[in-house]
N, C-alpha and C positions, 0 to 999 in steps of 0.2 A: 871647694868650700873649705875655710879652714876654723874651726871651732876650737874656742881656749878650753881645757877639760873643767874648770872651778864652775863653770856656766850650766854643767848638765844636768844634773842629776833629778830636780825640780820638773825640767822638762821632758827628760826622756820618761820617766815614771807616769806621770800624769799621761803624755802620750802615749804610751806601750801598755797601760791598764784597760785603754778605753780599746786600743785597734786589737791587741792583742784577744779582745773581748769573743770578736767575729771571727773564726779562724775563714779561713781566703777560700773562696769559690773557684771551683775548677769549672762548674757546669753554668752554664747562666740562671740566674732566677732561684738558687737551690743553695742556700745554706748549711753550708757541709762543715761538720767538725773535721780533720781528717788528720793521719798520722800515716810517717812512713816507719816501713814494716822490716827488719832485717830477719830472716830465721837462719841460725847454725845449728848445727848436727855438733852429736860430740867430740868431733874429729878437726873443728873449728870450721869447716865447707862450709859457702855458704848453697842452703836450698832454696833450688829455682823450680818452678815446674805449678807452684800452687796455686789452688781455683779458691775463688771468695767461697765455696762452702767448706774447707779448710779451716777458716778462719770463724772465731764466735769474739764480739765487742761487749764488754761491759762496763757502763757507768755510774759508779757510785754501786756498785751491785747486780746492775738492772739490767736485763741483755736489751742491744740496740740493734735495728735494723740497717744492717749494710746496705747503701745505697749507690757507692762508688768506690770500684777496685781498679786498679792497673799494675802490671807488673814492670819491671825494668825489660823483658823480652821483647815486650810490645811498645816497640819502641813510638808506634804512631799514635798510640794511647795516651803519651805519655804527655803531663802537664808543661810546659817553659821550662828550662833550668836556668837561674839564676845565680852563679856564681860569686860569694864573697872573698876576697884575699883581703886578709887584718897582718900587716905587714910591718914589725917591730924596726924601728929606726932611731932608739935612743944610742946611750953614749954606750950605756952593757954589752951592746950588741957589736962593737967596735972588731974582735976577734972571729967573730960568726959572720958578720955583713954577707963576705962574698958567699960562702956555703947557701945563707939565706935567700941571696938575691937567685942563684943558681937555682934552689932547690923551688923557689917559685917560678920563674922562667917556665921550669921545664913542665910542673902541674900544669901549667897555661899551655904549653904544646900536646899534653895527653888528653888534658878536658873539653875536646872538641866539639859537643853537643851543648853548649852553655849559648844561651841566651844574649846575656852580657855580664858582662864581671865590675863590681863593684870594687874598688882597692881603697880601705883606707889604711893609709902610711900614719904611723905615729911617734912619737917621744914626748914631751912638754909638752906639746899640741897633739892634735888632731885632726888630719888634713883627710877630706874623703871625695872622690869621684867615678861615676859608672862610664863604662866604655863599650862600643857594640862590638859588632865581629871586628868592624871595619877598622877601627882604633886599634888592633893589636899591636902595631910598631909605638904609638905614641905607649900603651900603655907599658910596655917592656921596656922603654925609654924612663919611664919615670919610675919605674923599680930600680933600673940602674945608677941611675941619677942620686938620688939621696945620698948624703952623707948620713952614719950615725952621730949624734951628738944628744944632748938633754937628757931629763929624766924621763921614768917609762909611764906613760897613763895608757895602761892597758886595758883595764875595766871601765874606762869613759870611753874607749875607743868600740869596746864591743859594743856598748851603745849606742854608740853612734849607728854603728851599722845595721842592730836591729829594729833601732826606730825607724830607717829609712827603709828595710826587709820589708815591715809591717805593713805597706804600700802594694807590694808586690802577689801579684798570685800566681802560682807554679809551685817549683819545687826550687830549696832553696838550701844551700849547700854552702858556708862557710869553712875555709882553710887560714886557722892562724898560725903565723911564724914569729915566732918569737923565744926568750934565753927565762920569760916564764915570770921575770920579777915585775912587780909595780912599786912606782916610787912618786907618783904624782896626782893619782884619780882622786878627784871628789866620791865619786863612787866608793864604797868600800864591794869586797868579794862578795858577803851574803849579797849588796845588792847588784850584783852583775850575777849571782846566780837568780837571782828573781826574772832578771829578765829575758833571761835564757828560758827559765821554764813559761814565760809567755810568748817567748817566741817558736812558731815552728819551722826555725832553720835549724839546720841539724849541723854541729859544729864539728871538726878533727884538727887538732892543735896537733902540731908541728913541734915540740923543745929543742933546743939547740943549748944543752946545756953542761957539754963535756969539760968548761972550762972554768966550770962552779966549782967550791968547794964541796965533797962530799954533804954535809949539813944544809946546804944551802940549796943545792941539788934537790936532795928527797923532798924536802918541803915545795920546792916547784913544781918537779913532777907530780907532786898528791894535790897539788891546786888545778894544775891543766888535768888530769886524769877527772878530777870533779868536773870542770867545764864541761868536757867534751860528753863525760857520761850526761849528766842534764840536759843537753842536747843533743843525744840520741846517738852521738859518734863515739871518736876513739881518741885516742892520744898515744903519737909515735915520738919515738927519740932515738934519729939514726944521728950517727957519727961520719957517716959519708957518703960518697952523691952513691958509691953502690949499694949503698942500704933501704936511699929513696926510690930507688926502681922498685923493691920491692914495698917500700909502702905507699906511693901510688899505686901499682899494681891492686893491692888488698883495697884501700881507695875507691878506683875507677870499677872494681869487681863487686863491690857493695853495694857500688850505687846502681850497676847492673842488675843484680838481684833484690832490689829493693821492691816491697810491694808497696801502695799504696791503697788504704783503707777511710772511705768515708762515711760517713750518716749524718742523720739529723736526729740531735739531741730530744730525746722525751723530755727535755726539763727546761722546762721554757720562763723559769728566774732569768730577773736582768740584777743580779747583784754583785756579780765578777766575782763570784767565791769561785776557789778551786775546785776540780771537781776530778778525782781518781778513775783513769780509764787503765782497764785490764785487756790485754789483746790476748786469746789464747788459740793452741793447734785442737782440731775437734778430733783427728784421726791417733787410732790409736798408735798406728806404726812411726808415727812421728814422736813417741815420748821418749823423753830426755831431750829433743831438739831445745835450745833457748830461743828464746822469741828477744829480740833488744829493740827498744817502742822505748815511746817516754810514757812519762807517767800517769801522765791528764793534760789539761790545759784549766783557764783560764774562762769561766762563763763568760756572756754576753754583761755588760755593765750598762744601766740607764741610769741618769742622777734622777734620783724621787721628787726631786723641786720642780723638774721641768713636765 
């Protein structure tokens, strides 16, 4: 599917207010808000080992009833994973290409537990398609394949792929590569951060930005570092494939240790206002641990006409 970026903005919004409303059912029949859970020690470890009475939810204040945990250990517990690659193929990227094509390649050989991997390649356009286990040749094909060339719409591109996430139920795990600049989205940034915080894919951006000027540099890096923190992840910037072993590694080890925490909302408004969740450790030998959760999400939205 290949989408012009000037065409998005109108529809992915109206889209992603209304799906984003529901956060995605792991359980059948059970309306689960749920967020994935990282906890680090202050040592940067991450801690594995925790039982849901560990954990206390707060909504707008108000403690909620945990109704669905699973950790990364438990692997048979665990939801679908759905992988996205948001894979930068404008003209910027011209000196980065092959690093970039490399450094995806090989997350696709360490993220063996994936479901299917969604790839949308972009520049000027926006070109996006899902592939199952069985397509792995074709889809390592068309990461090779692209030439860089055009301008970057980075921020129509992350929409793209969250509007099509918002379909999906499991756990959902976005990897963007890219040199970090936009130069073509209808989107502006505030709203590619809006829809990050209605989505709950959890992002780790990738910059590839050694060949920036310093000025131009910091300011990339502090826009991907926003990204990634608003959904829930990180943002690396290695300079070479032996730098990427070890930020897959950190990567592939997060999503290991990753809990998953569900309930159901005591606040049964359909008016898609935001609503601030607090995830906290209840034990006391765990303080100073950091808990990294998002923020909240996004209520259920009904229109009052209907």
């Amino acid at each position: 599917m290949k989408l012009r970026s000037f065409a998005l903005v109108p529809l992915l919004v109206a889209g992603l207010v209304t799906a984003a409303g529901g956060q995605k059912v792991f359980r059948s029949g059970i309306e689960l808000v749920h967020f994935g859970v990282t906890v680090i020690d202050r040592k940067g470890n991450f801690i594995k080992g925790l039982k849901p009475g560990d954990f206390e939810i707060l909504e707008e204040g108000r403690p909620q009833r945990l109704q669905y945990f699973s950790s990364g250990e438990d692997a048979t517990d665990l939801p679908p994973l759905h992988l996205g690659l948001l894979f930068d193929t404008s003209g910027s990227m011209t000196e980065d290409v092959k690093f970039s094509r490399s450094a995806a390649i090989k997350f696709l050989n360490a993220a063996t537990r994936a479901s299917d991997v969604t790839l949308v390649d972009f520049d000027t356009e926006v070109r996006v398609a899902r592939y199952g286990p069985d397509d792995f040749p074709r889809l390592v094909e068309r990461i090779r394949s692209r030439e860089p060339d055009g301008y970057t719409a980075l921020y129509d591109a992350t929409g793209v792929y969250l509007n099509g996430a918002a379909e999906q139920d499991g756990l959902k795990v976005l990897v963007l590569y890219t040199d970090g600049g936009d130069t073509s989205s209808s989107m502006t940034f505030s709203d590619c951060l809006s829809l990050l915080r209605m989505s709950d894919a959890t992002l780790y951006a990738i910059g590839f930005l050694q060949h920036q000027s310093s000025t131009v540099r910091t300011s990339q890096e502090l826009y991907l570092r926003q990204m990634a923190a608003t959904a829930g992840g990180e943002a690396f910037f290695p300079s070479s494939l032996d730098q990427l072993d070890k930020v897959y590694g950190r990567i592939l080890e997060e999503m290991a240790a990753r809990y998953i925490l569900g309930y159901v909302s005591d606040d049964q408004r359909t008016d898609g206002a935001w609503r601030d969740v607090a995830i906290r450790l209840k034990r006391p030998d765990l303080k100073g641990a950091k808990v990294r959760v998002r923020a909240g999400y996004y209520g259920p939205y009904k229109d009052p006409r209907r």
